[in-house]
Chimera marker file (.cmm) of the C-alpha trace (Angstrom):
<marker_set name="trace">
<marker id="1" x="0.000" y="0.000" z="0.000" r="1" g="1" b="0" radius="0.5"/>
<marker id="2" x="2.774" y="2.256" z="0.250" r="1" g="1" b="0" radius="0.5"/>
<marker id="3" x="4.350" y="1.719" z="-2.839" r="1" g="1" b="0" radius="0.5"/>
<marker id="4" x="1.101" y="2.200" z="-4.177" r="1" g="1" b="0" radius="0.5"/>
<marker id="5" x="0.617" y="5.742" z="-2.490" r="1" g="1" b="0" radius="0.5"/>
<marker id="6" x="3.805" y="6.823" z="-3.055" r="1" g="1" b="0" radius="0.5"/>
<marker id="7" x="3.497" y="5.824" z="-7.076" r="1" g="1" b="0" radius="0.5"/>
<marker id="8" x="-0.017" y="8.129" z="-7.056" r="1" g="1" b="0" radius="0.5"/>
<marker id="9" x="1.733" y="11.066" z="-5.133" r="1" g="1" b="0" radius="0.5"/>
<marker id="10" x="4.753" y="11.139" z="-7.834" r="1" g="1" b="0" radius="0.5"/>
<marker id="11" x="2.109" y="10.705" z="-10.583" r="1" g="1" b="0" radius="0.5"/>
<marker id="12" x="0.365" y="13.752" z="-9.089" r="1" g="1" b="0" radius="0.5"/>
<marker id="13" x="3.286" y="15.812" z="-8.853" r="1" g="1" b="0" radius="0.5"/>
<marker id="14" x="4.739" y="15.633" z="-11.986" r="1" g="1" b="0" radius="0.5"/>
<marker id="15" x="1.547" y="16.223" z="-13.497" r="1" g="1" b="0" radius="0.5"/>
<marker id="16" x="1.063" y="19.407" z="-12.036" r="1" g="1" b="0" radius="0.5"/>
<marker id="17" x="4.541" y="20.679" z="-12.504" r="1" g="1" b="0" radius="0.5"/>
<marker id="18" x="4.374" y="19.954" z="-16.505" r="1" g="1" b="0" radius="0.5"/>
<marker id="19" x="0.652" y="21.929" z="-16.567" r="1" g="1" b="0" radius="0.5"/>
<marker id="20" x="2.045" y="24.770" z="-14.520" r="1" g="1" b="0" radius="0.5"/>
<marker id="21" x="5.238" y="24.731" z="-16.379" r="1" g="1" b="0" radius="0.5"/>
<marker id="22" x="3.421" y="25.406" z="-19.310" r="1" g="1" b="0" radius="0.5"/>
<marker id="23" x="1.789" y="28.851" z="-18.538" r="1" g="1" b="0" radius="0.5"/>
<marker id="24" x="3.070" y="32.143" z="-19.726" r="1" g="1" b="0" radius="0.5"/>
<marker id="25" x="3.012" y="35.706" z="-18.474" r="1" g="1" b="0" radius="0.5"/>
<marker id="26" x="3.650" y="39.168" z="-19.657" r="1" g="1" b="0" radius="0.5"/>
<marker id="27" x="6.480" y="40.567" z="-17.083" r="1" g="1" b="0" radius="0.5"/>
<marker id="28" x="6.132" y="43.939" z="-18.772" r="1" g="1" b="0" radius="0.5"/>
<marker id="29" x="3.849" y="45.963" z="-21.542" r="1" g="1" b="0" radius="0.5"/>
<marker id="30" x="3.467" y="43.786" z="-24.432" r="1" g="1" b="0" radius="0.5"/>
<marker id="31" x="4.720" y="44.465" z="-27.842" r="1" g="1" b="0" radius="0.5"/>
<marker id="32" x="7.648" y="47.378" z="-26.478" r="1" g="1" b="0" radius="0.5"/>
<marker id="33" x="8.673" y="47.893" z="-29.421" r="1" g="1" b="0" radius="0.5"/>
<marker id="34" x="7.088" y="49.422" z="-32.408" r="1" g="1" b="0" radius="0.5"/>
<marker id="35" x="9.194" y="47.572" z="-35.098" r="1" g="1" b="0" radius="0.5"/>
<marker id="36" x="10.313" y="43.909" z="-35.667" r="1" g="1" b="0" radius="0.5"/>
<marker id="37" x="12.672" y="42.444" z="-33.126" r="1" g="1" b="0" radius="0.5"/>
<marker id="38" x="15.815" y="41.289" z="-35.099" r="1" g="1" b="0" radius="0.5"/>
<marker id="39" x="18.670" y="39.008" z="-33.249" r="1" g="1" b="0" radius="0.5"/>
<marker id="40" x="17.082" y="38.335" z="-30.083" r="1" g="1" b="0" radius="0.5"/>
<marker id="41" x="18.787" y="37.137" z="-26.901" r="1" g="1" b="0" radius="0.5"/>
<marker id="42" x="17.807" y="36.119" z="-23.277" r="1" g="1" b="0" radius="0.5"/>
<marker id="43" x="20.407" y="36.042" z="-20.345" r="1" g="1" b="0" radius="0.5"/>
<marker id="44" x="19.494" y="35.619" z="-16.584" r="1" g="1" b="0" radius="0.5"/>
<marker id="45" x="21.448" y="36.951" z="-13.823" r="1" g="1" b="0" radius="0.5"/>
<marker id="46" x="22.409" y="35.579" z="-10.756" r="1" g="1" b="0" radius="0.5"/>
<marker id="47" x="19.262" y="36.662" z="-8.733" r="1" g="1" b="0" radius="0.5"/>
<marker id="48" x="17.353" y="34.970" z="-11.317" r="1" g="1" b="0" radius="0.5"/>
<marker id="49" x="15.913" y="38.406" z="-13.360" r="1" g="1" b="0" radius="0.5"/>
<marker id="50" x="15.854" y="37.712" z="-16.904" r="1" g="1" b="0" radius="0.5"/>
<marker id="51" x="17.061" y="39.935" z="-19.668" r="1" g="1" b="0" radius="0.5"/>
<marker id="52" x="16.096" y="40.058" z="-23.012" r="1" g="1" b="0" radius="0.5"/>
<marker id="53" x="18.250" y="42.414" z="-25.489" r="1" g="1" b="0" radius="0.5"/>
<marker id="54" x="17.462" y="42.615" z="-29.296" r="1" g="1" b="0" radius="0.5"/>
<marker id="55" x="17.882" y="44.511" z="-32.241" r="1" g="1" b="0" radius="0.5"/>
<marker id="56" x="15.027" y="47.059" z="-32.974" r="1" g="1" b="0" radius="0.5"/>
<marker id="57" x="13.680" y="48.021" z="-36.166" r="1" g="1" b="0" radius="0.5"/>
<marker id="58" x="11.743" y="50.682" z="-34.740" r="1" g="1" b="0" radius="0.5"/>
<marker id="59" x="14.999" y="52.569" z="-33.770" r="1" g="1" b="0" radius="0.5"/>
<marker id="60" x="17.082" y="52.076" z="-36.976" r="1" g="1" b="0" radius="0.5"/>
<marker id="61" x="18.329" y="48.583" z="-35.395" r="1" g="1" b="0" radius="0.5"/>
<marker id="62" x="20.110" y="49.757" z="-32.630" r="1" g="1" b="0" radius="0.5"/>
<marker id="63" x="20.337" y="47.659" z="-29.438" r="1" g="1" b="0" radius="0.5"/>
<marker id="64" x="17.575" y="47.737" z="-26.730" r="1" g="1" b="0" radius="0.5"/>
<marker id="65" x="17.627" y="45.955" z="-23.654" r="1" g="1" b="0" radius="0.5"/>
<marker id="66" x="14.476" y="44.961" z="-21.120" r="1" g="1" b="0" radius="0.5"/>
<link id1="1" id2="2" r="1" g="1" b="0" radius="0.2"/>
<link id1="2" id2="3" r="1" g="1" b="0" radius="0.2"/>
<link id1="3" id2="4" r="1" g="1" b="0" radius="0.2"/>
<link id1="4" id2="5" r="1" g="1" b="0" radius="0.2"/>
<link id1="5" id2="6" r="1" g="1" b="0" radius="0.2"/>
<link id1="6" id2="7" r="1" g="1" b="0" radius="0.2"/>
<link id1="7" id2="8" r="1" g="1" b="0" radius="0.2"/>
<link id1="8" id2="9" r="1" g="1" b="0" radius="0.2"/>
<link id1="9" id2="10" r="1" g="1" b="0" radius="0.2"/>
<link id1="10" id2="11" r="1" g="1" b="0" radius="0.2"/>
<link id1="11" id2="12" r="1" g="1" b="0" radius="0.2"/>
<link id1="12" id2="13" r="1" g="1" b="0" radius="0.2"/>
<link id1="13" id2="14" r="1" g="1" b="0" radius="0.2"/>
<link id1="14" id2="15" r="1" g="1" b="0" radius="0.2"/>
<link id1="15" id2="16" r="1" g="1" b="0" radius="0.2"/>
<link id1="16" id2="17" r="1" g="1" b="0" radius="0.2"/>
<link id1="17" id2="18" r="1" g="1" b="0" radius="0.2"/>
<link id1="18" id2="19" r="1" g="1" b="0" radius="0.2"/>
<link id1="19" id2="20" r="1" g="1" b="0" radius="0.2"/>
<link id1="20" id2="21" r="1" g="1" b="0" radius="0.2"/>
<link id1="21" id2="22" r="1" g="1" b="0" radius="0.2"/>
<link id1="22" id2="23" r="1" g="1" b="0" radius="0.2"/>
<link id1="23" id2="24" r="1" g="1" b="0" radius="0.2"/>
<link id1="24" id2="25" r="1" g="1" b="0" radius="0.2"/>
<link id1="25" id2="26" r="1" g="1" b="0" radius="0.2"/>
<link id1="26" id2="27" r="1" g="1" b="0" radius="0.2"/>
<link id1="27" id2="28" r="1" g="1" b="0" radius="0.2"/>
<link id1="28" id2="29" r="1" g="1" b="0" radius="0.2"/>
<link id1="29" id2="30" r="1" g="1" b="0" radius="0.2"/>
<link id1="30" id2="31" r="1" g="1" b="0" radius="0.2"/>
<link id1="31" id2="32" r="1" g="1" b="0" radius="0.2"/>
<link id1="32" id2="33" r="1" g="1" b="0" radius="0.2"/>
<link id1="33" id2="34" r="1" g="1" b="0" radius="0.2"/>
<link id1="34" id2="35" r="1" g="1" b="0" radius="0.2"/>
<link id1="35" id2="36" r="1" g="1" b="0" radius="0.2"/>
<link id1="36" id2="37" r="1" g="1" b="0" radius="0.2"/>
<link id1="37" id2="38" r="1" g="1" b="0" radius="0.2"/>
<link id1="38" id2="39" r="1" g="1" b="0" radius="0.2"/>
<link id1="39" id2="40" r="1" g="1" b="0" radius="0.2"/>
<link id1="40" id2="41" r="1" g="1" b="0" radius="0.2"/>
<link id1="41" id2="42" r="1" g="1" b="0" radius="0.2"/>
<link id1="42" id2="43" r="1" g="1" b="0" radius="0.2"/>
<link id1="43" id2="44" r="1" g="1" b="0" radius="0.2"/>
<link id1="44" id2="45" r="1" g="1" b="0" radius="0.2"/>
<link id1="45" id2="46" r="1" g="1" b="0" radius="0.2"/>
<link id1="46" id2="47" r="1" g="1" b="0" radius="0.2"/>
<link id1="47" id2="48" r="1" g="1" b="0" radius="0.2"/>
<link id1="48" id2="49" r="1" g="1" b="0" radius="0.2"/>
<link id1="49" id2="50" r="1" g="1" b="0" radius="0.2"/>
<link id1="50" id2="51" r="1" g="1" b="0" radius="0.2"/>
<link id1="51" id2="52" r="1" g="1" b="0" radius="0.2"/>
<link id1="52" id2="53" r="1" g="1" b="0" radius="0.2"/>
<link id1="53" id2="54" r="1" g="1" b="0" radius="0.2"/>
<link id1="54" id2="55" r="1" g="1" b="0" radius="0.2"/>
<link id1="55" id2="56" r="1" g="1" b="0" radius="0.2"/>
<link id1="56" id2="57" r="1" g="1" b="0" radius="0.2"/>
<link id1="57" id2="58" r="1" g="1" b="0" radius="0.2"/>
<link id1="58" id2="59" r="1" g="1" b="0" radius="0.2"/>
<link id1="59" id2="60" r="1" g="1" b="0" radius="0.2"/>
<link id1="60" id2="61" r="1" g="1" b="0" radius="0.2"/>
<link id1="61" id2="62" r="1" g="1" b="0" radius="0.2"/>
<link id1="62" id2="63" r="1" g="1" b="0" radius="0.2"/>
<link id1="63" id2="64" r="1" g="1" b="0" radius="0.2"/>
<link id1="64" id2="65" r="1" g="1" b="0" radius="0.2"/>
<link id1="65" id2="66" r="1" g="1" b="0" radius="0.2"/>
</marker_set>
């Protein structure tokens, strides 16, 4: 019986991490740009804040990053 419990309680938890896993959210305004995002890049910092720099085409290509 516990085998059996503890095989339901695994089954459980991975199944909720893959459904939460799979949710997005906007962590700022959406669409900050008013061109086309060329050349995009993520990098996250030690304290886990992500950064996303990219080439805009609303500002003759130059650099922006959020």
């Amino acid at each position: 019986m516990k085998t059996f419990t503890s095989i339901i309680f695994m089954f459980v938890l991975i199944l909720t991490n893959q459904i939460s896993a799979q949710q997005w959210w906007n962590v700022g305004s959406a669409g900050f740009s008013a061109g086309t995002a060329y050349y995009t890049s993520l990098a996250i910092d030690g304290g886990g804040t992500p950064y996303v720099a990219y080439s805009d085409g609303a500002i003759s290509g130059k650099e922006t990053v959020m």
